[in-house]
C-alpha positions in Angstrom: -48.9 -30.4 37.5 -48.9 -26.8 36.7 -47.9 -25.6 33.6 -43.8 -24.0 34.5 -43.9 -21.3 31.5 -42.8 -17.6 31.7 -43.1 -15.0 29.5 -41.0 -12.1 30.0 -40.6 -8.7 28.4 -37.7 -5.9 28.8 -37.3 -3.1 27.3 -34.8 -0.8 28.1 -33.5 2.7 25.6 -30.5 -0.1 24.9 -32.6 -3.4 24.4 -36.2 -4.4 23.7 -36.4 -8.4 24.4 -39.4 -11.0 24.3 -38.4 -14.0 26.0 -41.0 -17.3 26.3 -39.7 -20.3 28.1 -41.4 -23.8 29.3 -39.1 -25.6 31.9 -41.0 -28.6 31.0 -40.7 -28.6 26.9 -38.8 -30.7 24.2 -36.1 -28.2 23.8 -37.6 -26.4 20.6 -36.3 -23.0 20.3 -36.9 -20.0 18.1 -34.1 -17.3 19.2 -33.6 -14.3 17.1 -31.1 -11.9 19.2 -28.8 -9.7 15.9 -26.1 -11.9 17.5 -25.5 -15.2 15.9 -22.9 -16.5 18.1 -25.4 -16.2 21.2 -28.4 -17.2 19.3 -26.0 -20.9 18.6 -25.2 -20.7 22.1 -28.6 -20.3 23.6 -30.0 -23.0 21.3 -27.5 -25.5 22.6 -28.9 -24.4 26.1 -32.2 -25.2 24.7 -31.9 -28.5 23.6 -29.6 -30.3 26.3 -32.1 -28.8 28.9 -35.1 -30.1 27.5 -36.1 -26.4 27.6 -37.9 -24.5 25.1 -37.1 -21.1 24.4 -38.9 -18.5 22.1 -36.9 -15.0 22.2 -37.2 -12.0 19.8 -34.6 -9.1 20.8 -33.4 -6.0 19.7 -30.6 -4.3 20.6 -28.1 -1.3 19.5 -25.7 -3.4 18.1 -24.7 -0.5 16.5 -22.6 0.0 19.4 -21.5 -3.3 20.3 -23.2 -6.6 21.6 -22.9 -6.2 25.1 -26.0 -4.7 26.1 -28.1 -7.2 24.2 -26.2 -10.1 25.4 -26.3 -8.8 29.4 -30.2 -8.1 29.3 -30.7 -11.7 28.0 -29.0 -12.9 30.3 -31.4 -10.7 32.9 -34.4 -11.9 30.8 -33.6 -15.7 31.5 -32.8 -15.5 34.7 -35.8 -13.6 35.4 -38.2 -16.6 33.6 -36.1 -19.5 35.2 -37.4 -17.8 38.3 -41.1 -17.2 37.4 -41.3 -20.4 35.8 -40.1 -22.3 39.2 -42.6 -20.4 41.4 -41.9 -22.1 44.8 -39.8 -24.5 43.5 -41.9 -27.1 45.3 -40.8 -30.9 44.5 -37.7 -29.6 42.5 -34.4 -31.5 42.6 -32.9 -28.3 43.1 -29.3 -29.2 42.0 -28.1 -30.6 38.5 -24.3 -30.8 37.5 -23.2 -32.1 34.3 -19.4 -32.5 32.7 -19.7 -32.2 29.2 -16.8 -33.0 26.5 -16.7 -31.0 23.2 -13.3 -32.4 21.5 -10.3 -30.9 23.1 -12.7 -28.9 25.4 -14.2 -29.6 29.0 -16.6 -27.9 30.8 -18.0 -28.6 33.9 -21.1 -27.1 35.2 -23.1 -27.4 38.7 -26.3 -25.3 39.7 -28.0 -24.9 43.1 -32.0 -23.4 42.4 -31.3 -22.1 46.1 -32.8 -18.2 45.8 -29.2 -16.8 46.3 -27.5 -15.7 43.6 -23.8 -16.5 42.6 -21.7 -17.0 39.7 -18.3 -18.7 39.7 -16.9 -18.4 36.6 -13.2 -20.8 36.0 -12.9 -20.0 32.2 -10.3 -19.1 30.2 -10.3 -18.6 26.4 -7.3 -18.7 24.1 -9.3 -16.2 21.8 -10.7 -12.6 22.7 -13.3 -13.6 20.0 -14.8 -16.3 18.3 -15.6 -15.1 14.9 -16.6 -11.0 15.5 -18.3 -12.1 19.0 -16.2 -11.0 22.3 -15.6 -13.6 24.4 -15.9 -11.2 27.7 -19.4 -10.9 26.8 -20.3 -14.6 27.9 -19.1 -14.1 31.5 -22.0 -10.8 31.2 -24.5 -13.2 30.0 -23.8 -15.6 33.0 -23.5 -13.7 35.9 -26.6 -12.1 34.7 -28.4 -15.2 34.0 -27.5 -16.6 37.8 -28.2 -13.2 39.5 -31.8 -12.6 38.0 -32.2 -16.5 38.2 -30.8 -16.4 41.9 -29.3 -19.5 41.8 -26.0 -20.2 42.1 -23.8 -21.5 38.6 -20.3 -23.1 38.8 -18.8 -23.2 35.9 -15.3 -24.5 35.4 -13.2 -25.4 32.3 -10.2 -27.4 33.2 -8.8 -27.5 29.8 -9.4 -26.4 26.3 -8.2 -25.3 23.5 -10.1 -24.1 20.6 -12.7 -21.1 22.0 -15.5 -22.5 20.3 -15.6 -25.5 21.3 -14.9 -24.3 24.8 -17.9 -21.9 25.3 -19.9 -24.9 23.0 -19.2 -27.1 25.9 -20.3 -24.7 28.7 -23.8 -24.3 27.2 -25.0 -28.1 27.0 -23.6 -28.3 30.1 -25.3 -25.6 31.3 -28.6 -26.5 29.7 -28.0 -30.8 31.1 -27.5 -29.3 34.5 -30.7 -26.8 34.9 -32.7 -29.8 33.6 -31.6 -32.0 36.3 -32.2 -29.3 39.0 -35.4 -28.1 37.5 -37.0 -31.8 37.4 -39.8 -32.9 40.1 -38.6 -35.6 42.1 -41.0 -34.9 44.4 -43.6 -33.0 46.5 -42.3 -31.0 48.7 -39.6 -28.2 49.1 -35.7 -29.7 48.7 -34.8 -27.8 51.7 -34.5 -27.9 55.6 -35.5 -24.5 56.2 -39.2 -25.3 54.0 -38.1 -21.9 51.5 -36.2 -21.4 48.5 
C-alpha cells in the first residue's frame, strides 16, 4: 500500500505553518503552534486517530490567536486531503461518542469531497484558560472545508469547557481513523468518485 503522508506548507503575512501528517502512523506528534491550548487539543487528535502529526507554526499572536488557529485548521484539512489521494478502499465514514466526565461529544465524518461543518456546541466559558473558545469552531470549519469532508459534531451535554472541547477532539481523531481505514479496494461510492 502506498505510503498516505502529506507534507504541507503555508505561509501567509499572518501565519507561516509546517505541517507533516501520516494517516497510517501510531499517533506520535510533535506540535509547536505559540498556542498551548490547541497544541493539547491537536495532540489528543493525534493519538485517538492513530495519526501522526509533526507541525511547527508561527503566527502574530501578538494580535490574537485566531489567525494561527484558522490556518491550521486550513493546513490539516489540506493534508487529510493529499494524504487520501483517491480515497480508494477507504471506509469513508467513522463516528465515534466519546465521554470526558460530565462532558459528551459526539462526532461523525463522511471523507465524501464536499465540504460541511455542523457544529452543536455550546460552552459555559468564553475561554478556557486565556484561549477563546470561538476560535475552535474557526479551526473546524476550516479543517472540514480544506479537508472537504463533512464533520458533525454535537455535544448534548457538558459542563466544564475543558473537558467539553477535550471530548470533541478524541472524538474527532476516533472517528477520522475509522473513515480513513482500508477496508477494501475499491472506491466507497456508487458514483466510482470521491
Amino acid at each position: 500500500m502506498k505510503k498516505r503522508i502529506a507534507r504541507i506548507k503555508r505561509k501567509t503575512k499572518e501565519t507561516d505553518i509546517n505541517l507533516e501528517l501520516n494517516l497510517d502512523g501510531k499517533g506520535k506528534f510533535d506540535i509547536e503552534s505559540g498556542i498551548g491550548f490547541i497544541d493539547h487539543m491537536l495532540s489528543h487528535l493525534s493519538k485517538h486517530g492513530k495519526i501522526d502529526l509533526n507541525i511547527k507554526a508561527k503566527g502574530d499572536l501578538e494580535i490574537d490567536p485566531h489567525h494561527t488557529v484558522e490556518d491550521l485548521g486550513i493546513v490539516l484539512g489540506q493534508a487529510v486531503f493529499k494524504a487520501l489521494a483517491d480515497k480508494k478502499g477507504i471506509a469513508r465514514y467513522g463516528h465515534s461518542s466519546v465521554p470526558m466526565e460530565d462532558a459528551l461529544a459526539n462526532v461523525a465524518i463522511d471523507l465524501s469531497g464536499r465540504s460541511s461543518c455542523v457544529y452543536q456546541v455550546e460552552f459555559r466559558t468564553e475561554k478556557i484558560g486565556d484561549f477563546d473558545v470561538q476560535c475552535l469552531e474557526e479551526f473546524l470549519k476550516s479543517f472540514a472545508n480544506n479537508g472537504k469532508f463533512n464533520l458533525h459534531i454535537n455535544v448534548p451535554y457538558g459542563i466544564n469547557s475543558h473537558h467539553i472541547a477535550e471530548a470533541v477532539f478524541k472524538a474527532i481523531g476516533q472517528a477520522l481513523a475509522q473513515a480513513v481505514k482500508i477496508t477494501g479496494a475499491d472506491i466507497p461510492s456508487t458514483k466510482g468518485k470521491l
